[in-house]
C-alpha atoms as a printed R data frame, in Angstrom:
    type eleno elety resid chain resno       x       y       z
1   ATOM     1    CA   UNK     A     1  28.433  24.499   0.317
2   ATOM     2    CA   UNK     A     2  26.453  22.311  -1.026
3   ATOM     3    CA   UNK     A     3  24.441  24.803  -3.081
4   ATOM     4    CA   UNK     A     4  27.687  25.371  -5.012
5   ATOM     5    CA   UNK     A     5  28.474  22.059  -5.457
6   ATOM     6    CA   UNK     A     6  24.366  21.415  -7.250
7   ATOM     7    CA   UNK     A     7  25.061  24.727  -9.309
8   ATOM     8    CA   UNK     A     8  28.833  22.866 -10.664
9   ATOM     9    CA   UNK     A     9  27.267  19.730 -11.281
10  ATOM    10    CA   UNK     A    10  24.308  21.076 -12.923
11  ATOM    11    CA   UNK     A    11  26.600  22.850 -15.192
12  ATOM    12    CA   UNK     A    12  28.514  19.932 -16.138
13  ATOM    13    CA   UNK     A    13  25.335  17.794 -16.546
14  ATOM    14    CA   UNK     A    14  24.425  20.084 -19.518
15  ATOM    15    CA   UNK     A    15  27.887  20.420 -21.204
16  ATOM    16    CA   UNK     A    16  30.111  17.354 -20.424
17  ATOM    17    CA   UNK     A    17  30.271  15.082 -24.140
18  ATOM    18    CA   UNK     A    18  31.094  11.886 -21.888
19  ATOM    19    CA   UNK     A    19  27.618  10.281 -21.370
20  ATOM    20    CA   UNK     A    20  29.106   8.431 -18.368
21  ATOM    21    CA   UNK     A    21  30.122  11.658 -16.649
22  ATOM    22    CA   UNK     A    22  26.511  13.326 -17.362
23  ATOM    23    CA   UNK     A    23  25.036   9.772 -15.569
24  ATOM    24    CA   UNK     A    24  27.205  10.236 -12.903
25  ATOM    25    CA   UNK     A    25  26.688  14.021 -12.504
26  ATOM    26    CA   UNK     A    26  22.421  13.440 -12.347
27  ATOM    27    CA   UNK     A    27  23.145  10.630  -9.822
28  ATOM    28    CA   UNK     A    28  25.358  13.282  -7.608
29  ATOM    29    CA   UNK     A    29  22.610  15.960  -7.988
30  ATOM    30    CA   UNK     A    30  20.173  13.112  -6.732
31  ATOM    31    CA   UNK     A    31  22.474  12.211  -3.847
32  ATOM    32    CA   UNK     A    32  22.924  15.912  -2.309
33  ATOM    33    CA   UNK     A    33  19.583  16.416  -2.773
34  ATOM    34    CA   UNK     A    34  19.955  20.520  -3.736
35  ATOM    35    CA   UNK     A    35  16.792  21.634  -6.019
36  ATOM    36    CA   UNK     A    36  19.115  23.985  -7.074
37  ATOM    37    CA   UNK     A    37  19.880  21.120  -9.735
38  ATOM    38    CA   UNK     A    38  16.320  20.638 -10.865
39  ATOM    39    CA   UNK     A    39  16.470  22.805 -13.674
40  ATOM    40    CA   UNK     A    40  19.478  20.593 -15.215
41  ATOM    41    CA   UNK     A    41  17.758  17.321 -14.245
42  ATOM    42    CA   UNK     A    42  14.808  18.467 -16.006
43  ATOM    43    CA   UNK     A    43  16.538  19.713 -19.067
44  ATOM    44    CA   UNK     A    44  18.524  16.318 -18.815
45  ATOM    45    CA   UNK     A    45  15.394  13.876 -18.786
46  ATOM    46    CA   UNK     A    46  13.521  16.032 -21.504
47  ATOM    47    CA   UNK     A    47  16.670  16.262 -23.870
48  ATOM    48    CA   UNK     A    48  20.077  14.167 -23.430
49  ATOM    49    CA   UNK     A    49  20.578  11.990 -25.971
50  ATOM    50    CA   UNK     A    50  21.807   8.881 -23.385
51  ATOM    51    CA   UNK     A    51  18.613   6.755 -22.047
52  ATOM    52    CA   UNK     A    52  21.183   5.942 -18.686
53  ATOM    53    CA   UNK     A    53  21.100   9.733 -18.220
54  ATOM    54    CA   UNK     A    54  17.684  10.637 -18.976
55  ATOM    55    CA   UNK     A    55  16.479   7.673 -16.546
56  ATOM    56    CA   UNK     A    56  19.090   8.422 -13.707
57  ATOM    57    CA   UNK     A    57  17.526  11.999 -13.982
58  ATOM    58    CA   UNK     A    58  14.217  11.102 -13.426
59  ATOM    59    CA   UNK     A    59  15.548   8.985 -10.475
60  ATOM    60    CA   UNK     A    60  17.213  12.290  -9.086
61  ATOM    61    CA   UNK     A    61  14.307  14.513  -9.508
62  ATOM    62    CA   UNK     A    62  12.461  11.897  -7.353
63  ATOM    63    CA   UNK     A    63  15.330  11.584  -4.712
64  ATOM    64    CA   UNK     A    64  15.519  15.974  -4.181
65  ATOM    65    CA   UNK     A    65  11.566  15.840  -3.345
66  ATOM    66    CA   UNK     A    66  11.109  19.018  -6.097
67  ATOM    67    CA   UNK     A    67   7.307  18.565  -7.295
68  ATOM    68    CA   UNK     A    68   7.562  21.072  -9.581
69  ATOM    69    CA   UNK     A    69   9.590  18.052 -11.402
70  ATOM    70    CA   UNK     A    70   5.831  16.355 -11.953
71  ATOM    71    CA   UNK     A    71   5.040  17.553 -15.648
72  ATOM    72    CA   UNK     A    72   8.445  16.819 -16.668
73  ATOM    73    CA   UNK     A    73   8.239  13.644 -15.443
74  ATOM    74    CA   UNK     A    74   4.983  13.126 -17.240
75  ATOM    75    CA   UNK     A    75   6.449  14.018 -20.555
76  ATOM    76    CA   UNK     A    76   9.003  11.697 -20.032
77  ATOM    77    CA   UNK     A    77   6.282   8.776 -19.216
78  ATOM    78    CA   UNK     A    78   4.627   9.657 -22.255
79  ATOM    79    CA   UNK     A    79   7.037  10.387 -24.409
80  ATOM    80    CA   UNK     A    80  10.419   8.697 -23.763
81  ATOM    81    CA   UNK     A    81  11.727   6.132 -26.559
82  ATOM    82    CA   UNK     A    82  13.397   3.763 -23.342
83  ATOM    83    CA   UNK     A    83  11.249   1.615 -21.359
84  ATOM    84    CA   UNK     A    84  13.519   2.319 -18.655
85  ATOM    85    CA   UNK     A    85  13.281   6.132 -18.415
86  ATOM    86    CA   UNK     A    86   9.099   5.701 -18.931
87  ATOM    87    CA   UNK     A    87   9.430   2.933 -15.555
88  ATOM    88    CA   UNK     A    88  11.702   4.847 -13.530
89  ATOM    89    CA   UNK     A    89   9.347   8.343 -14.574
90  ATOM    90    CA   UNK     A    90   6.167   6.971 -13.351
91  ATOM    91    CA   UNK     A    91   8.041   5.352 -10.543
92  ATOM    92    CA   UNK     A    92   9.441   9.115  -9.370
93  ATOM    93    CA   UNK     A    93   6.195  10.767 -10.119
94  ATOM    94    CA   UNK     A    94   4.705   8.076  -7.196
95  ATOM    95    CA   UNK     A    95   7.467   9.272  -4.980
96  ATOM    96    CA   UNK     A    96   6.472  12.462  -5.117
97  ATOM    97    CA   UNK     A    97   2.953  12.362  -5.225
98  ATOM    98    CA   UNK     A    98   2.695  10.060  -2.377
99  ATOM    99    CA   UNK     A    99  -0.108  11.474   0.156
100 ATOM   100    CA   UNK     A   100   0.084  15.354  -1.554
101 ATOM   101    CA   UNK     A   101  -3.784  15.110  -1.118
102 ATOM   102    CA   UNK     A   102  -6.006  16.346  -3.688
103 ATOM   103    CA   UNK     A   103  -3.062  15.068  -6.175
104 ATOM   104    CA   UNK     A   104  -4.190  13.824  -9.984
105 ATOM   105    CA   UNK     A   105  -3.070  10.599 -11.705
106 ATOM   106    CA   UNK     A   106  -1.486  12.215 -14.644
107 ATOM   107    CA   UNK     A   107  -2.252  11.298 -18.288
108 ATOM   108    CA   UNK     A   108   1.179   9.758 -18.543
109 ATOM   109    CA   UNK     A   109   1.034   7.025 -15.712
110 ATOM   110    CA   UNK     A   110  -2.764   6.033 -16.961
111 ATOM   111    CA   UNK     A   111  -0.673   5.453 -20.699
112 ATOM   112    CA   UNK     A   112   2.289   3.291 -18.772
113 ATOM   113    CA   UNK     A   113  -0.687   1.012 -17.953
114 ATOM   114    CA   UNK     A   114  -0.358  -0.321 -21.523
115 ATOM   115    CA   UNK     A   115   2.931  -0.267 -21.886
116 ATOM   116    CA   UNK     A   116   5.258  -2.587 -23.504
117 ATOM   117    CA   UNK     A   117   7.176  -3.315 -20.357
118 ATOM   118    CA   UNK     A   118   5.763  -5.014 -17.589
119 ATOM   119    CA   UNK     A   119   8.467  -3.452 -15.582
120 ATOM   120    CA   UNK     A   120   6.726  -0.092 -16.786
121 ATOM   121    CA   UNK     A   121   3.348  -1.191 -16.316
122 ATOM   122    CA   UNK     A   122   4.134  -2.134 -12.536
123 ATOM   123    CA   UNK     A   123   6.040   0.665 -12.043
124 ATOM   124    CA   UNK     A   124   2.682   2.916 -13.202
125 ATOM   125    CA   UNK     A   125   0.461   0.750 -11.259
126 ATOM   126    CA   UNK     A   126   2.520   1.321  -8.185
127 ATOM   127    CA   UNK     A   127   2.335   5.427  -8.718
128 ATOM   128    CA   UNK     A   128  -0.824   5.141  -9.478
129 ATOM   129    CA   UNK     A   129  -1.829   3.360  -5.996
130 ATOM   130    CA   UNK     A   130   1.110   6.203  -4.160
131 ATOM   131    CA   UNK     A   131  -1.733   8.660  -5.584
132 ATOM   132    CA   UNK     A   132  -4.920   7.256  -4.979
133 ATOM   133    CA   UNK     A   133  -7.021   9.844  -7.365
134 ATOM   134    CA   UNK     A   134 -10.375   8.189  -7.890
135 ATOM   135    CA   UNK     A   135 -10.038   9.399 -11.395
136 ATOM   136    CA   UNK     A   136  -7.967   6.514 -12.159
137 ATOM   137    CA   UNK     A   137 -10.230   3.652 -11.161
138 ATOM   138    CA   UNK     A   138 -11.540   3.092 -14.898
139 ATOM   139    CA   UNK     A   139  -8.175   2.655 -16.319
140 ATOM   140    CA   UNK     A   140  -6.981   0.603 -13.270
141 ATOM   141    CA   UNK     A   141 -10.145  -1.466 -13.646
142 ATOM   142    CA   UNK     A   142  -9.538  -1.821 -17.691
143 ATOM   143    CA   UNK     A   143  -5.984  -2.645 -17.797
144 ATOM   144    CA   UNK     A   144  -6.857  -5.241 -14.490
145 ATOM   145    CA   UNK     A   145  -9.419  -6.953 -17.116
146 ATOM   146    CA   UNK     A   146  -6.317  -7.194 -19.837
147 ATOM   147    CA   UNK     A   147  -3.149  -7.742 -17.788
148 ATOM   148    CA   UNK     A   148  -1.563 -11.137 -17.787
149 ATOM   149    CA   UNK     A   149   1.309 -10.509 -15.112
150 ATOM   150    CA   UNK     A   150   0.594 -11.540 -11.567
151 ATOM   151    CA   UNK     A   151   2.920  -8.942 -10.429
152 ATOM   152    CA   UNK     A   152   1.211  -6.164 -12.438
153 ATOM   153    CA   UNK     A   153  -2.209  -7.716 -11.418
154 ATOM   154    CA   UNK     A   154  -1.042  -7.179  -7.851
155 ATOM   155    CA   UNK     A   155   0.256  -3.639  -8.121
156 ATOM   156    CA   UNK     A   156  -3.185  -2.483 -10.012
157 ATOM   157    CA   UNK     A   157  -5.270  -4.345  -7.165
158 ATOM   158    CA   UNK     A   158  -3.691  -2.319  -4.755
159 ATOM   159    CA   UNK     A   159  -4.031   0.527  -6.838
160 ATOM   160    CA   UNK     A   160  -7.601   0.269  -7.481
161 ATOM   161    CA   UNK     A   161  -7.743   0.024  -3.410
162 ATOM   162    CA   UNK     A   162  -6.066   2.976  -2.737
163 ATOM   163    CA   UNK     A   163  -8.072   4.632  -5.248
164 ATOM   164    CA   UNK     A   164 -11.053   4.108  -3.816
165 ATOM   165    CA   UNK     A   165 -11.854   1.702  -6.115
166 ATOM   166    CA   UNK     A   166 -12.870  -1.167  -4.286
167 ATOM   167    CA   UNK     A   167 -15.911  -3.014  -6.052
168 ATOM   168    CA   UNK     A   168 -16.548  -5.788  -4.409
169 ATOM   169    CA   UNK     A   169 -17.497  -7.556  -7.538
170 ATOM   170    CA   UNK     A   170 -14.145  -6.573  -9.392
171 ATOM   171    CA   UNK     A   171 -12.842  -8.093  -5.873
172 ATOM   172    CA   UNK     A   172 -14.606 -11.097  -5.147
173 ATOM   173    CA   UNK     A   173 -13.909 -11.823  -9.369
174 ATOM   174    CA   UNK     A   174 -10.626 -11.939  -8.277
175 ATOM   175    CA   UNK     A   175 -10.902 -14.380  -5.351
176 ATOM   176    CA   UNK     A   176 -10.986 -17.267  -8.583
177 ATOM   177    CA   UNK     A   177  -7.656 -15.754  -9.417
178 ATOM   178    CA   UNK     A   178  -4.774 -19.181  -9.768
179 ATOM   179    CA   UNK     A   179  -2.563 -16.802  -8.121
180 ATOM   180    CA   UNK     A   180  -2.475 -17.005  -4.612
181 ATOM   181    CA   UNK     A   181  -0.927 -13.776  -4.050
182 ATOM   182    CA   UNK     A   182  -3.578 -12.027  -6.318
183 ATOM   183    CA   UNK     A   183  -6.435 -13.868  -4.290
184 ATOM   184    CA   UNK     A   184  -4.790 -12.634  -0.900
185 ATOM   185    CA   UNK     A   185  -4.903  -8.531  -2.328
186 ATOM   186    CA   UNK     A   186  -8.228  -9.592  -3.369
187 ATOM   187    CA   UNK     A   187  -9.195 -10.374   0.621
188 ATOM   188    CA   UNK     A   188  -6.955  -7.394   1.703
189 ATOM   189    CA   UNK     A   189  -9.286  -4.958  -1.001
190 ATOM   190    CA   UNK     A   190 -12.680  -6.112   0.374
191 ATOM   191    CA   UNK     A   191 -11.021  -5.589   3.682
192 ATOM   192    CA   UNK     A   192 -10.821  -1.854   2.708
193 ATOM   193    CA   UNK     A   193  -7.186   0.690   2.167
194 ATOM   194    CA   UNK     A   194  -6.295  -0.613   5.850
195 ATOM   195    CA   UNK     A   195  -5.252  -3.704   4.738
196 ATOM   196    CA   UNK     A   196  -2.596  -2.972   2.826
């Protein structure tokens, strides 16, 4: 039943001319949770012309757990005109890289890192700490030594964490921080990944 009901809306997700409808129609593929419509989503995020659509299909992809939805997720963090769709991308790509061990930070979150959001750059920050690839650590580390939100600062602390990336210098820098919360996820890294 509800196989048919993915296949209908994935039809109408690639055909309907109402942009609202197509929104709506990646948002019901995301709540039924079929991979059957992960081919549409997919096609959706890389190529409707709507940011709403393209970011509530990135969403979707996240909510039906289909990991084969990673690279086109990536593109879409790379490549997207909307701040949105890049954010809620590198959000998704967390959700489903969350503890696949052995996972990679992809190029695409380590480029959200700079990104003109800071909505985007927390957003990438947060994946990036869902994935924990050791990888990351220099970019975590470089945008850390640049980044002027406290939020941000506090998503790429616990990022460099999880990563494995806990210098105790880069930590104990941190400890001067005026934020209070930064200072605390600089006690909770040089307490180790348990702490958080």
């Amino acid at each position: 039943e509800s196989r048919e009901a993915a296949q209908a809306l994935a039809s109408v997700l690639g055909r309907d001319r109402d942009p609202r409808v197509r929104e709506m129609t990646a948002w019901a593929l995301g709540a039924i949770e079929q991979k059957e419509g992960s081919a549409a989503l997919q096609r959706a995020l890389r190529q409707d012309s709507d940011d709403a659509v393209r970011e509530t299909s990135a969403w979707a992809l996240a909510q039906i757990e289909d990991r084969n939805a990673v690279a086109a997720l990536d593109a879409a963090a790379l490549n997207d005109k909307s701040t949105r769709v890049r954010g809620t991308a590198a959000w998704a790509i967390g959700q489903l890289r969350e503890d696949d061990n052995g996972a990679r930070a992809s190029a695409g979150l380590v480029k959200l890192l700079r990104d003109e959001s800071e909505d985007t750059r927390r957003k990438a920050a947060w994946a990036l700490g869902q994935i924990g690839d050791v990888n990351a650590v220099p970019a975590i580390r470089d945008a850390l030594k640049v980044e002027q939100s406290s939020e941000v600062r506090r998503a790429l602390v616990r990022a460099l964490s999880k990563s494995g990336g806990r210098s105790e210098a880069v930590f104990t820098e941190l400890l001067s921080s005026s934020d209070p919360k930064v200072r605390e996820i600089a006690v909770r890294g040089l307490a180790g990944n348990n702490a958080f």
